[in-house]
PyMOL Python script that loads the backbone (N, CA, C, O; Angstrom):
from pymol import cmd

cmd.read_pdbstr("""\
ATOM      1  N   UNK A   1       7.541  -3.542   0.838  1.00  0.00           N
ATOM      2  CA  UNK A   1       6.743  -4.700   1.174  1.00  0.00           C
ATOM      3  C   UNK A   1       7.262  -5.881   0.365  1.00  0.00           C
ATOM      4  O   UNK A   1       7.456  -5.761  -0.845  1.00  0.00           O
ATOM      5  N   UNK A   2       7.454  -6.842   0.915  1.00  0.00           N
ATOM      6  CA  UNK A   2       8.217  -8.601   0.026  1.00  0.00           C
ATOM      7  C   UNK A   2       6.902  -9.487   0.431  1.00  0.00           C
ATOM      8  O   UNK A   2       6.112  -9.626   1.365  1.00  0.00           O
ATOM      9  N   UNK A   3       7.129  -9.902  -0.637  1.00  0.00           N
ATOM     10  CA  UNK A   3       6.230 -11.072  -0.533  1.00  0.00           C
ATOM     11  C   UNK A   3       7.247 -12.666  -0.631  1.00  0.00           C
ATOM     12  O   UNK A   3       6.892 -13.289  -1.632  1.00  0.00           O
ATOM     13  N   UNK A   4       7.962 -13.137  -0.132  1.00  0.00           N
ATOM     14  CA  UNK A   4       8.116 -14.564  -0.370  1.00  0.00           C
ATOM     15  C   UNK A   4       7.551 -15.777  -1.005  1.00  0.00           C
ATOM     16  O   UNK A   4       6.856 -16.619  -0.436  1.00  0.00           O
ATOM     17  N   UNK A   5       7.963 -15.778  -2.385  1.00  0.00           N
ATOM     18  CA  UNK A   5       7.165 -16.909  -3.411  1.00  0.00           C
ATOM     19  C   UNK A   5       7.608 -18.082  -2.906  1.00  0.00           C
ATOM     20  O   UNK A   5       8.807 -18.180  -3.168  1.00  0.00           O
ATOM     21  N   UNK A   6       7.119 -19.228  -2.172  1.00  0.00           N
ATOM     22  CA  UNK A   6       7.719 -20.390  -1.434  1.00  0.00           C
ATOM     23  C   UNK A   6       6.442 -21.451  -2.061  1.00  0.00           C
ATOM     24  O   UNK A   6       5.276 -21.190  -2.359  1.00  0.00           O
ATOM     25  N   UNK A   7       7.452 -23.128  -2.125  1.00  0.00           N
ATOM     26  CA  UNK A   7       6.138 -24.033  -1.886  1.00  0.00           C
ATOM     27  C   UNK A   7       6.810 -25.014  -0.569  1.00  0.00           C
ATOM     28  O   UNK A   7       7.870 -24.889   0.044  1.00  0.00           O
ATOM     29  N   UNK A   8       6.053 -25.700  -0.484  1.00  0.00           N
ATOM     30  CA  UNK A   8       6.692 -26.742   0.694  1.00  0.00           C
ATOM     31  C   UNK A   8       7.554 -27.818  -0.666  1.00  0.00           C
ATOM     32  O   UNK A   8       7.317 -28.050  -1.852  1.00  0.00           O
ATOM     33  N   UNK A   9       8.837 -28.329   0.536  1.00  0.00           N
ATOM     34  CA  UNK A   9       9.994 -29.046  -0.186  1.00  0.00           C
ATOM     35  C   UNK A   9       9.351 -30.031  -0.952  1.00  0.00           C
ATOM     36  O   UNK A   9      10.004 -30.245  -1.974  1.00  0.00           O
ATOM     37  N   UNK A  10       8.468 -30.629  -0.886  1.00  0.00           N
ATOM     38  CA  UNK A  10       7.782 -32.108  -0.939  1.00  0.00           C
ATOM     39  C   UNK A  10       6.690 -31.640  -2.154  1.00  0.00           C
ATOM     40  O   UNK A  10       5.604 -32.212  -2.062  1.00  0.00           O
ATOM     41  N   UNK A  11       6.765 -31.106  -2.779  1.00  0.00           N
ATOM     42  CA  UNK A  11       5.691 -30.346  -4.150  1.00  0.00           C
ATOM     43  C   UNK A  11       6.423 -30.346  -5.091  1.00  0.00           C
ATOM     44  O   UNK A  11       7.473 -29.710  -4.991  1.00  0.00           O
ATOM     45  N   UNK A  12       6.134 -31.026  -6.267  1.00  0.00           N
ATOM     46  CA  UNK A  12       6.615 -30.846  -7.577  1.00  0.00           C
ATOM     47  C   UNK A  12       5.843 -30.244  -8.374  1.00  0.00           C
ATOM     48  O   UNK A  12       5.089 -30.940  -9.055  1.00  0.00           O
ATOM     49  N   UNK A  13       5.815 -29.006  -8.494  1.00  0.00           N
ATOM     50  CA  UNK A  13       4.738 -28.140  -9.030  1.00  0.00           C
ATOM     51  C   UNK A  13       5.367 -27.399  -9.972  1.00  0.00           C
ATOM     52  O   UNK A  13       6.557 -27.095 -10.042  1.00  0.00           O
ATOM     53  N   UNK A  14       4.526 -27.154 -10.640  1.00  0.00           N
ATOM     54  CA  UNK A  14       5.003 -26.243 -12.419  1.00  0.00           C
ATOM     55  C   UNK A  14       4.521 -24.657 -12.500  1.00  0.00           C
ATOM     56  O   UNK A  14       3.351 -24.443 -12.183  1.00  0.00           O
ATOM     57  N   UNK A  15       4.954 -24.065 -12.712  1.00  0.00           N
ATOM     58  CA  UNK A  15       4.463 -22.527 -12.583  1.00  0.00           C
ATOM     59  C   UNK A  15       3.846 -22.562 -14.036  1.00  0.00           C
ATOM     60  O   UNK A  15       4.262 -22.897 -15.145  1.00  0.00           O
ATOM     61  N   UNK A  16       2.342 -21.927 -13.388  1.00  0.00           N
ATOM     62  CA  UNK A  16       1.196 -21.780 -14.262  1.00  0.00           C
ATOM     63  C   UNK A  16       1.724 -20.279 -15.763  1.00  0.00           C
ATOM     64  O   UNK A  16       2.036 -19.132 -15.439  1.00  0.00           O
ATOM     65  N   UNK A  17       1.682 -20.682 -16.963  1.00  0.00           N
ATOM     66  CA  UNK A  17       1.465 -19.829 -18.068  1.00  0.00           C
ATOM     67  C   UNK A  17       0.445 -18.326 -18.210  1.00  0.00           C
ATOM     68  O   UNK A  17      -0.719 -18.264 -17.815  1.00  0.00           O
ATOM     69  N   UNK A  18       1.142 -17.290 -18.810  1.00  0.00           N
ATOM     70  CA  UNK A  18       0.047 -16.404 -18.585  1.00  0.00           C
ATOM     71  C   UNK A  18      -1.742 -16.886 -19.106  1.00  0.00           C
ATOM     72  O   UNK A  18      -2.849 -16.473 -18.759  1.00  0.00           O
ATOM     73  N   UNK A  19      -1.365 -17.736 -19.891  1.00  0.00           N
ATOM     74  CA  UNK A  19      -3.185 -18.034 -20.358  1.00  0.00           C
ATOM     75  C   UNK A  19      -3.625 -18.884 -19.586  1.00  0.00           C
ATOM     76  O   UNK A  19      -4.814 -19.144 -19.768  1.00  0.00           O
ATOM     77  N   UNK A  20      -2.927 -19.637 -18.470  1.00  0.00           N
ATOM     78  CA  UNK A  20      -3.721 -20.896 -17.662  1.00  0.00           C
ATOM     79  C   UNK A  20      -4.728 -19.899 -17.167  1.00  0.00           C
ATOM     80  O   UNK A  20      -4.722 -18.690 -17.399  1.00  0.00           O
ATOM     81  N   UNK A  21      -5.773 -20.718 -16.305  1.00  0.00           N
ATOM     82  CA  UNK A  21      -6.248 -19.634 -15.568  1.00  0.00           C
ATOM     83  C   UNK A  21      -6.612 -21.240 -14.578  1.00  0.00           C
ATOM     84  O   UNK A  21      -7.455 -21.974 -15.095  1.00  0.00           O
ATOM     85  N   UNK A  22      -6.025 -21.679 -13.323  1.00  0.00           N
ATOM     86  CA  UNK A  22      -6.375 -22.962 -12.802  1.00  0.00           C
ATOM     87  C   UNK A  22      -7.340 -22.557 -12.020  1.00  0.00           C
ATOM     88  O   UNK A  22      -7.376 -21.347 -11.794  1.00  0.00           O
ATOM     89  N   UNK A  23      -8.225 -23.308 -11.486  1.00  0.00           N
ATOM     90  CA  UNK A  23      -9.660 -23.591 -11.128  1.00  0.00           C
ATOM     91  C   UNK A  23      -9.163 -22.710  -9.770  1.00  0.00           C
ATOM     92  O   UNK A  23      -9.342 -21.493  -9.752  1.00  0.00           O
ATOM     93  N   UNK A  24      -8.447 -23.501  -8.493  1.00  0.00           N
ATOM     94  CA  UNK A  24      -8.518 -22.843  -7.431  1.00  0.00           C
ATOM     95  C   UNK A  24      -8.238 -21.829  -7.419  1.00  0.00           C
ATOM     96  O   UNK A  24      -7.511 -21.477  -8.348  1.00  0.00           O
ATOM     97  N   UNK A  25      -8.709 -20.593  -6.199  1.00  0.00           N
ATOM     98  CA  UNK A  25      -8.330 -19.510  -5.968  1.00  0.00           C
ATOM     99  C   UNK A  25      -8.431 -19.286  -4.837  1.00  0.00           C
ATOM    100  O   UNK A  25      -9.499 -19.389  -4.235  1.00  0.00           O
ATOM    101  N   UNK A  26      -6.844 -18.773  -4.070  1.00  0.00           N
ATOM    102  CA  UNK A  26      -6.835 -18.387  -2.456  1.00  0.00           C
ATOM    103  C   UNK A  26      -6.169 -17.180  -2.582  1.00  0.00           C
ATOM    104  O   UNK A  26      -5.140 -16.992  -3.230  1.00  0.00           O
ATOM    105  N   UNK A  27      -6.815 -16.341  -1.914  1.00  0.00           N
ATOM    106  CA  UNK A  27      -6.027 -14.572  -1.631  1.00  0.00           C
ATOM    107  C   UNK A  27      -6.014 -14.844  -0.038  1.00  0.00           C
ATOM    108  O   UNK A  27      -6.484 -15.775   0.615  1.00  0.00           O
ATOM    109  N   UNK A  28      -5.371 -13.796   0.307  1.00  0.00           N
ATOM    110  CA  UNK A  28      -4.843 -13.913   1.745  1.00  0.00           C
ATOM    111  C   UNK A  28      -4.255 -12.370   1.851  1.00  0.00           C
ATOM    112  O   UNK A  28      -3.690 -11.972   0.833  1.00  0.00           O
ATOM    113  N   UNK A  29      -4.331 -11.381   3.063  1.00  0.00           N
ATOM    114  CA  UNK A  29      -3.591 -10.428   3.190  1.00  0.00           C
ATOM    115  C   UNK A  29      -2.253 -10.393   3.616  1.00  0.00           C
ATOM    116  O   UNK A  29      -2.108 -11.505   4.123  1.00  0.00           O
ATOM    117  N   UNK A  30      -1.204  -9.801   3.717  1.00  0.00           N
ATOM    118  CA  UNK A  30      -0.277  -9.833   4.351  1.00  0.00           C
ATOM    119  C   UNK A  30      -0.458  -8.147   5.360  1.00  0.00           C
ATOM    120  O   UNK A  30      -1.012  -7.281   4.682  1.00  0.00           O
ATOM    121  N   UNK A  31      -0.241  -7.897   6.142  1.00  0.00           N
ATOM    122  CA  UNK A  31       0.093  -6.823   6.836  1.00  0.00           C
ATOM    123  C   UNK A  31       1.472  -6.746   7.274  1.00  0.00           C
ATOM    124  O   UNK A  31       2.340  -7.566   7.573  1.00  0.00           O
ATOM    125  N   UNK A  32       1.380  -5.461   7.209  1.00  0.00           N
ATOM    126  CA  UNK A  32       3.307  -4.885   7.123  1.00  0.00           C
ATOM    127  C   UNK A  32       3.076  -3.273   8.610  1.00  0.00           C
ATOM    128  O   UNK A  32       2.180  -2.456   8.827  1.00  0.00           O
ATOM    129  N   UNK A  33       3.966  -3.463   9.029  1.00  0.00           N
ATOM    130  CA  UNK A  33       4.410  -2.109  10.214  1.00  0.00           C
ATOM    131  C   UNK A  33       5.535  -1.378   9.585  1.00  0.00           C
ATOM    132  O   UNK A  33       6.300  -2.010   8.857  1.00  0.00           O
ATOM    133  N   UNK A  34       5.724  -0.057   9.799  1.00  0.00           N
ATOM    134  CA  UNK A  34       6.899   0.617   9.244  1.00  0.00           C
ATOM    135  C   UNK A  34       6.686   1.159   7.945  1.00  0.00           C
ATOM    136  O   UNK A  34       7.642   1.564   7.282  1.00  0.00           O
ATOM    137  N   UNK A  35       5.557   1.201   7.539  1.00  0.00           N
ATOM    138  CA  UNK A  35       4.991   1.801   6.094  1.00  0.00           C
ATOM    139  C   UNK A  35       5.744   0.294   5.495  1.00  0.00           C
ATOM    140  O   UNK A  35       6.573   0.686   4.673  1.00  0.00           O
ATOM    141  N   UNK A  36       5.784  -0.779   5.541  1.00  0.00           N
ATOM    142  CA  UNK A  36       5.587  -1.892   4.585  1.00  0.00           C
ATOM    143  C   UNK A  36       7.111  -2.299   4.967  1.00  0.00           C
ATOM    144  O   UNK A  36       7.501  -3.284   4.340  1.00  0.00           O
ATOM    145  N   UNK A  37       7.968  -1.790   5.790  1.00  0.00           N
ATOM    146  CA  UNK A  37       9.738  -2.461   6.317  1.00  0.00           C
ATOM    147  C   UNK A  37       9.269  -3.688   6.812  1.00  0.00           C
ATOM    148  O   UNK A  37       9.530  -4.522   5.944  1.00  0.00           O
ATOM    149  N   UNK A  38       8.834  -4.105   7.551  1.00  0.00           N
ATOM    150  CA  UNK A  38       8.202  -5.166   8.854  1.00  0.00           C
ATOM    151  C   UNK A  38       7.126  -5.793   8.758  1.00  0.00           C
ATOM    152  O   UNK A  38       6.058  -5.213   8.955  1.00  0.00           O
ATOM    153  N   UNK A  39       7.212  -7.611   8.311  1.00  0.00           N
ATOM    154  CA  UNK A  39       6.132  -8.267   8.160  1.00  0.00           C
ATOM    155  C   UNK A  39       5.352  -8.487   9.294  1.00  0.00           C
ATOM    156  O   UNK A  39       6.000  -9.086  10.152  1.00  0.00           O
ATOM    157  N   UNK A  40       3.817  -8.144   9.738  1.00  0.00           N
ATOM    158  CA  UNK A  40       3.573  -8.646  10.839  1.00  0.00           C
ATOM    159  C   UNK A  40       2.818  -9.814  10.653  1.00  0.00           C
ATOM    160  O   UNK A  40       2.621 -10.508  11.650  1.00  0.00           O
ATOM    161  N   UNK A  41       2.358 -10.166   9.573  1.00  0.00           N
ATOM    162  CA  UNK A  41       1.489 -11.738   9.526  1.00  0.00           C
ATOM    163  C   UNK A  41       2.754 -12.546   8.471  1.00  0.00           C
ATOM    164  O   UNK A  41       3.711 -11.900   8.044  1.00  0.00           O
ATOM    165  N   UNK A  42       2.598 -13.724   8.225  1.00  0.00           N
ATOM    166  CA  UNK A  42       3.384 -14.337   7.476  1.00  0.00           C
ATOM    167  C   UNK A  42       3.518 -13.800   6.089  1.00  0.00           C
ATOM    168  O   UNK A  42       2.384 -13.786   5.611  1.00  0.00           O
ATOM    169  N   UNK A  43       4.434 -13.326   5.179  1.00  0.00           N
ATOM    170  CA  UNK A  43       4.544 -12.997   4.003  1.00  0.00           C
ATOM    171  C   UNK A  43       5.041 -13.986   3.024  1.00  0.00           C
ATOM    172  O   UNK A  43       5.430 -13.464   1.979  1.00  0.00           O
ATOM    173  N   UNK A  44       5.129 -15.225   3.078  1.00  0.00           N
ATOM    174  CA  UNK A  44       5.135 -16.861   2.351  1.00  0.00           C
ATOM    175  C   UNK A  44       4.092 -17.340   1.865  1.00  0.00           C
ATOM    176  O   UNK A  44       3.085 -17.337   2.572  1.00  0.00           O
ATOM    177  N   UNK A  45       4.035 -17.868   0.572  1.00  0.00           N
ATOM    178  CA  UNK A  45       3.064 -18.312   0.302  1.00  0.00           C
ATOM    179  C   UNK A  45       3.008 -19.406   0.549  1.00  0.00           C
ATOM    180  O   UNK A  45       1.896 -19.934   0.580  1.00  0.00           O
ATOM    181  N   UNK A  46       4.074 -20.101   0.796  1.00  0.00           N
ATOM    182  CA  UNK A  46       3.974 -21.616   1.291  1.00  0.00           C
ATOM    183  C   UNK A  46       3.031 -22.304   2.056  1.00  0.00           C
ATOM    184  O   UNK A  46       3.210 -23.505   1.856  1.00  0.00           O
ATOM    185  N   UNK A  47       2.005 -22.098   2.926  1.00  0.00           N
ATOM    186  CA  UNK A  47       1.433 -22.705   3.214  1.00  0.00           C
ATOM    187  C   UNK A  47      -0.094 -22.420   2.531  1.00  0.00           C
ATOM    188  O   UNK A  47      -1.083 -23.095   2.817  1.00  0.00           O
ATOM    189  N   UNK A  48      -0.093 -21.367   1.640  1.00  0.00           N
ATOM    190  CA  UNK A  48      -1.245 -21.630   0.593  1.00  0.00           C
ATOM    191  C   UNK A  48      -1.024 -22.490  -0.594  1.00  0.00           C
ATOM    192  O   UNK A  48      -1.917 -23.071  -1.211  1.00  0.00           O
ATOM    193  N   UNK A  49       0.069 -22.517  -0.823  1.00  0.00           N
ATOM    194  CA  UNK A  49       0.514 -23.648  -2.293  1.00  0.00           C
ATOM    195  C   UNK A  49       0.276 -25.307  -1.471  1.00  0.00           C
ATOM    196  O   UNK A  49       0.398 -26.350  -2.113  1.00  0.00           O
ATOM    197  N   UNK A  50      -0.002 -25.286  -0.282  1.00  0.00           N
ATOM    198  CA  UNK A  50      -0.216 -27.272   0.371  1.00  0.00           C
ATOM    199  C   UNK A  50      -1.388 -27.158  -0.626  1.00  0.00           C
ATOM    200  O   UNK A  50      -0.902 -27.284  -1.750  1.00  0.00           O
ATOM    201  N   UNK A  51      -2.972 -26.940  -0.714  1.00  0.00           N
ATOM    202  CA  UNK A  51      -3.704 -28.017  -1.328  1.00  0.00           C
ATOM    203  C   UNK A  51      -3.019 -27.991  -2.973  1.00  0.00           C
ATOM    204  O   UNK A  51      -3.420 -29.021  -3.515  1.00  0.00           O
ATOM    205  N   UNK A  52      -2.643 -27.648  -3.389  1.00  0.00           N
ATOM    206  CA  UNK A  52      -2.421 -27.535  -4.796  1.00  0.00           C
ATOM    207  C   UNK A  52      -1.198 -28.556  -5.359  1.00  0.00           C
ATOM    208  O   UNK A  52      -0.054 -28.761  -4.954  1.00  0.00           O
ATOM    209  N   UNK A  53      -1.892 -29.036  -6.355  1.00  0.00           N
ATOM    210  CA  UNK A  53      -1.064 -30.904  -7.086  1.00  0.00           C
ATOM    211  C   UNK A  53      -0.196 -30.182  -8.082  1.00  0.00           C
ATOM    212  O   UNK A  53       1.012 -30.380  -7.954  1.00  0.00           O
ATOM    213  N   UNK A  54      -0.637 -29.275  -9.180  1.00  0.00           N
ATOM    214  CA  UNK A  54       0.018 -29.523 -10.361  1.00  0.00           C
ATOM    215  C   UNK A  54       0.784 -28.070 -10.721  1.00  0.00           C
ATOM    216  O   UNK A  54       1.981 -27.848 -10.899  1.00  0.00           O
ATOM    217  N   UNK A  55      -0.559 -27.025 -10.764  1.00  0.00           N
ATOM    218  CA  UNK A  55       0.574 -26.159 -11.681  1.00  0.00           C
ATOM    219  C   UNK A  55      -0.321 -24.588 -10.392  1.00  0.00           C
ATOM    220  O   UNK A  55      -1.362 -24.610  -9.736  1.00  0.00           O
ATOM    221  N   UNK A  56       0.402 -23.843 -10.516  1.00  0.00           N
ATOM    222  CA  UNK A  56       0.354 -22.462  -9.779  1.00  0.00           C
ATOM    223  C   UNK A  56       0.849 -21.376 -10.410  1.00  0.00           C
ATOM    224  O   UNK A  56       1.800 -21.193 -11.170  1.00  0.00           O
ATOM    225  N   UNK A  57      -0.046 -20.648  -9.907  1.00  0.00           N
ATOM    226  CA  UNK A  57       0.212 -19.034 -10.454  1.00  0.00           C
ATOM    227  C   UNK A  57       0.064 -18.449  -9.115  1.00  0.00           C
ATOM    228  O   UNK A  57      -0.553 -18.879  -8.141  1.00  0.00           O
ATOM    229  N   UNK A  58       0.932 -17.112  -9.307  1.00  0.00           N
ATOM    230  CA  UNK A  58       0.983 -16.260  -7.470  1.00  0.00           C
ATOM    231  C   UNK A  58       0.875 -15.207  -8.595  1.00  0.00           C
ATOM    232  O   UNK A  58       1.153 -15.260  -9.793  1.00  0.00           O
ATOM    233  N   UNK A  59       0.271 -14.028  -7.640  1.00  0.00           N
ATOM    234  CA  UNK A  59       0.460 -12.766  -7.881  1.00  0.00           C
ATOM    235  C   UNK A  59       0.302 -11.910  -6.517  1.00  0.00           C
ATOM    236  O   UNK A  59      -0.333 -12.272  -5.527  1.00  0.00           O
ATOM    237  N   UNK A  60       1.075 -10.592  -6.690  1.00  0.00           N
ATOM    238  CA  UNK A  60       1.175  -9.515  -5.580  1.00  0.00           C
ATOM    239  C   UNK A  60       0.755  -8.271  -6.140  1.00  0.00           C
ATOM    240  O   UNK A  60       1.220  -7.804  -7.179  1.00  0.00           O
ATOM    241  N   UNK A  61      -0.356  -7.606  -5.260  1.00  0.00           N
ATOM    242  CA  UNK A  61      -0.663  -6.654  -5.446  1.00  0.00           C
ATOM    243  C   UNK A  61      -1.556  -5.558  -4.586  1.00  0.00           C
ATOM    244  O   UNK A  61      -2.297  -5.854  -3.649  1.00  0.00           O
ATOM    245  N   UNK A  62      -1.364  -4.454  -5.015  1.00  0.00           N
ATOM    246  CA  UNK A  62      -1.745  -3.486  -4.040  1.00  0.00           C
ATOM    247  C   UNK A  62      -3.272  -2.822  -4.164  1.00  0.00           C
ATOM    248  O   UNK A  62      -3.384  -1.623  -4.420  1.00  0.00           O
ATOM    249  N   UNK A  63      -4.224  -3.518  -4.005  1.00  0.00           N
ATOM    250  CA  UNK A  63      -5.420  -3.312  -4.453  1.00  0.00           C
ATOM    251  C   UNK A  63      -6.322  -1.961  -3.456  1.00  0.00           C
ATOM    252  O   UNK A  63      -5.910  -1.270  -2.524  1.00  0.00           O
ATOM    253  N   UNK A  64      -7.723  -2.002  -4.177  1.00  0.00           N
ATOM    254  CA  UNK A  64      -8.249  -0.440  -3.808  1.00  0.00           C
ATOM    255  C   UNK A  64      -8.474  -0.427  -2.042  1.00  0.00           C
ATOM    256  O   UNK A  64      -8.441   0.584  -1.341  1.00  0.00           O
ATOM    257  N   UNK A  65      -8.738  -2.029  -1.509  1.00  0.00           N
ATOM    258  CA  UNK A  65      -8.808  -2.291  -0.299  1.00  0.00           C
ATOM    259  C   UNK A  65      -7.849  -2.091   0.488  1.00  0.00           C
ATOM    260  O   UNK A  65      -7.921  -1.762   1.673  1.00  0.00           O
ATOM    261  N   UNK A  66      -6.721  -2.322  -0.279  1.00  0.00           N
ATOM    262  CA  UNK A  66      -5.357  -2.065   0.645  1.00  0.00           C
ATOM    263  C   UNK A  66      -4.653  -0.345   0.766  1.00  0.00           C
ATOM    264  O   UNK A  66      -3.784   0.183   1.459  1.00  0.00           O
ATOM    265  N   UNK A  67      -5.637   0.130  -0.383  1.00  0.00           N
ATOM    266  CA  UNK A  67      -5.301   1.871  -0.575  1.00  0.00           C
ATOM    267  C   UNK A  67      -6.143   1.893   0.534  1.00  0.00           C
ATOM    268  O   UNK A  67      -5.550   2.399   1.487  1.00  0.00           O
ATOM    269  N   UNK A  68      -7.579   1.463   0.875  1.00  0.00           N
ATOM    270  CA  UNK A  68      -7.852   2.242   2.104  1.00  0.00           C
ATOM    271  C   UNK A  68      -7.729   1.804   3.406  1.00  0.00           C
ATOM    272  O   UNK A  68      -8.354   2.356   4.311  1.00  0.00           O
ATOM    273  N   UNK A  69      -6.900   0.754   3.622  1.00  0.00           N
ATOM    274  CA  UNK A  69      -6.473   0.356   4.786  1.00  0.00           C
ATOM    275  C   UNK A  69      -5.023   1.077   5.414  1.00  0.00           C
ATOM    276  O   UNK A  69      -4.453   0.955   6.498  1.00  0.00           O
ATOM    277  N   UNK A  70      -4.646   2.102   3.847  1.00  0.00           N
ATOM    278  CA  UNK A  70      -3.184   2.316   4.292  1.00  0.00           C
ATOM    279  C   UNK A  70      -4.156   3.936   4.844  1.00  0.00           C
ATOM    280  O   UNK A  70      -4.209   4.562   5.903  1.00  0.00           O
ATOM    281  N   UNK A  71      -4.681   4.071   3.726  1.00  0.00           N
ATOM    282  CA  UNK A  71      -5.352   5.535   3.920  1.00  0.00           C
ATOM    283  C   UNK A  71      -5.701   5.372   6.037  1.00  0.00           C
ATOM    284  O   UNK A  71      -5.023   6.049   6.810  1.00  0.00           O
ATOM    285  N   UNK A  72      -6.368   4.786   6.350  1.00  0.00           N
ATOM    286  CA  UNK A  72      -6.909   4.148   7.604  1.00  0.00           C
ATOM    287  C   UNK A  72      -5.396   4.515   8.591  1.00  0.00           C
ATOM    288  O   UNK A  72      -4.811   5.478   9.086  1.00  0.00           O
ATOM    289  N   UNK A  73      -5.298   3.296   8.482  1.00  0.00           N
ATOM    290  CA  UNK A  73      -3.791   3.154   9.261  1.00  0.00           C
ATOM    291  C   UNK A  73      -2.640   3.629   9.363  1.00  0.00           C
ATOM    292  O   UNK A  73      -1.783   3.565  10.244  1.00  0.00           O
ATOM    293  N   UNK A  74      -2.707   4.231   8.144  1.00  0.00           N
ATOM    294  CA  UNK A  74      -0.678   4.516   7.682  1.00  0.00           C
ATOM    295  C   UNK A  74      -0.227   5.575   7.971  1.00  0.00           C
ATOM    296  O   UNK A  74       0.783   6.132   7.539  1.00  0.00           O
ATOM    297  N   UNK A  75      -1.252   6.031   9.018  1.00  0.00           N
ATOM    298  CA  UNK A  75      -0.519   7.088   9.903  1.00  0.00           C
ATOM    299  C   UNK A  75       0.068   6.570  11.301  1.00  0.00           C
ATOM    300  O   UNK A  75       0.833   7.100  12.106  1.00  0.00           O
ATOM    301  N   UNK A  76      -0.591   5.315  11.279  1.00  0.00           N
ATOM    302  CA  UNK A  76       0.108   4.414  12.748  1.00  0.00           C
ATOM    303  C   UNK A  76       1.329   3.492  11.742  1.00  0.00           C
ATOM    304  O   UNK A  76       1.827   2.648  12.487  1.00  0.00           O
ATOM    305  N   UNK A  77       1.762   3.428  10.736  1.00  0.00           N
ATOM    306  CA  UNK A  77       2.868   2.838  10.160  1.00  0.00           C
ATOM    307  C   UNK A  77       2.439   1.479   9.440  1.00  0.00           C
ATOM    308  O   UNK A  77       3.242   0.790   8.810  1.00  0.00           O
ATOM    309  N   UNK A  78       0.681   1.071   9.648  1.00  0.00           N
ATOM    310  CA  UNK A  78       0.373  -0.339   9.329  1.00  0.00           C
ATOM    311  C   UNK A  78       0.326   0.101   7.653  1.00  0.00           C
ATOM    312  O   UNK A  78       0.192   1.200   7.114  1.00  0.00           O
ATOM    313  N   UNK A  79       0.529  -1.512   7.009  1.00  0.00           N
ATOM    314  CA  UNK A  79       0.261  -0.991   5.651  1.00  0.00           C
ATOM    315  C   UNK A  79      -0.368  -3.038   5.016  1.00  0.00           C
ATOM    316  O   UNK A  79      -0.398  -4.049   5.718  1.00  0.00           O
ATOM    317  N   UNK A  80      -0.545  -2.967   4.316  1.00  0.00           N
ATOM    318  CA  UNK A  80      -1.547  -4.354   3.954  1.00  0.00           C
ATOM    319  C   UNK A  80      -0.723  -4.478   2.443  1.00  0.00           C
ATOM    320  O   UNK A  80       0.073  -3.583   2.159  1.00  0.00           O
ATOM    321  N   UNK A  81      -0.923  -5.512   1.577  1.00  0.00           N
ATOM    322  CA  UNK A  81      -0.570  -6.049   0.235  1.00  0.00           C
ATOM    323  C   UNK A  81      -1.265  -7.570   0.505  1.00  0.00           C
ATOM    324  O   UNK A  81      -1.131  -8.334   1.461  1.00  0.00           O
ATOM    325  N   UNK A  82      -2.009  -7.680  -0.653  1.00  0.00           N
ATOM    326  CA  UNK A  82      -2.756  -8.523  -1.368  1.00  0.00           C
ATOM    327  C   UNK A  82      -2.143  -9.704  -2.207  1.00  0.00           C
ATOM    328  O   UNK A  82      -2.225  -9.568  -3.428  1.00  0.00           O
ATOM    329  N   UNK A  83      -1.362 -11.184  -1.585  1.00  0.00           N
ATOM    330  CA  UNK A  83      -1.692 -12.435  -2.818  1.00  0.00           C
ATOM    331  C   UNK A  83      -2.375 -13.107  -2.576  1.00  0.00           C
ATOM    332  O   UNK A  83      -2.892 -13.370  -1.490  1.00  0.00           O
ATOM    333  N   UNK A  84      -2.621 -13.873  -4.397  1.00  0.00           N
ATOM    334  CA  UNK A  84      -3.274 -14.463  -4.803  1.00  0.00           C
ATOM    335  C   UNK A  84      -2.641 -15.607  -5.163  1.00  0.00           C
ATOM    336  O   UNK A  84      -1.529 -15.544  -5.687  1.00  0.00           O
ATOM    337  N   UNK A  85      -3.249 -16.775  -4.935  1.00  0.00           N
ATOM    338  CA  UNK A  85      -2.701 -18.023  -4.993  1.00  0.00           C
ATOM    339  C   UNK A  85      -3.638 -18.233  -6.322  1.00  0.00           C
ATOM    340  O   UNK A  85      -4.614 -17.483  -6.305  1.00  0.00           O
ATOM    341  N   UNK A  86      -3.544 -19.246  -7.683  1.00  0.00           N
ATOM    342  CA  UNK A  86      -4.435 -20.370  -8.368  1.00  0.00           C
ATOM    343  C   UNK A  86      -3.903 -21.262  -8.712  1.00  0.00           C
ATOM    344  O   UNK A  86      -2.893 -21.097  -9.396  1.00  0.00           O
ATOM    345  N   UNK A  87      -4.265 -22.336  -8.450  1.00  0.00           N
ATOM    346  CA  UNK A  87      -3.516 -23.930  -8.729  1.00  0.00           C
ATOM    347  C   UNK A  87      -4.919 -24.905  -9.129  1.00  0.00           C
ATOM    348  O   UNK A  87      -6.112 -24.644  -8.973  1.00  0.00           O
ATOM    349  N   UNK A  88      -4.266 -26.095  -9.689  1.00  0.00           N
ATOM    350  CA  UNK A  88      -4.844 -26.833 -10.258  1.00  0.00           C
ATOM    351  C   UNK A  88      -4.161 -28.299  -9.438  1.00  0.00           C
ATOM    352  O   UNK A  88      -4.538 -29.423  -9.769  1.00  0.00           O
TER     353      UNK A  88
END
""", "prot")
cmd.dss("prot")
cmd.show_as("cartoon", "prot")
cmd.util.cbc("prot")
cmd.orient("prot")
């Protein structure tokens, strides 16, 4: 499963420190076919980093929701992963 760390060209943005913790917060799923080979929704974060001015933090991860969506599905090949957008 990839996640693509992207911002749009036109953002001069600073990648957030492990102690920031910036105000906004956007999660978003990605879904994957092929046990996680094949993106089927967008895997970019780029169009969650538009409202955000100054500084950002991303993270990727495989949370208890996405264990039971694979548990669910991942006998039809679907599989899910979890980012998190926070910007200031």
């Amino acid at each position: 499963m990839t996640i693509v760390y992207e911002a749009p060209t036109d953002k001069n943005l600073k990648i957030a420190t492990q102690v920031d913790e910036p105000p906004v917060k956007m999660k978003k799923k990605v879904w994957y076919a092929l046990w996680g080979l094949v993106p089927i929704s967008s895997n970019s974060t780029a169009e969650m980093v538009g409202p955000c001015k100054e500084v950002v933090k991303a993270r990727s991860y495989y949370g208890i929701d996405d264990y039971f969506i694979s548990c669910l599905l991942g006998s039809c090949s679907i599989m899910t992963m979890s980012v998190e957008i926070q910007c200031k």
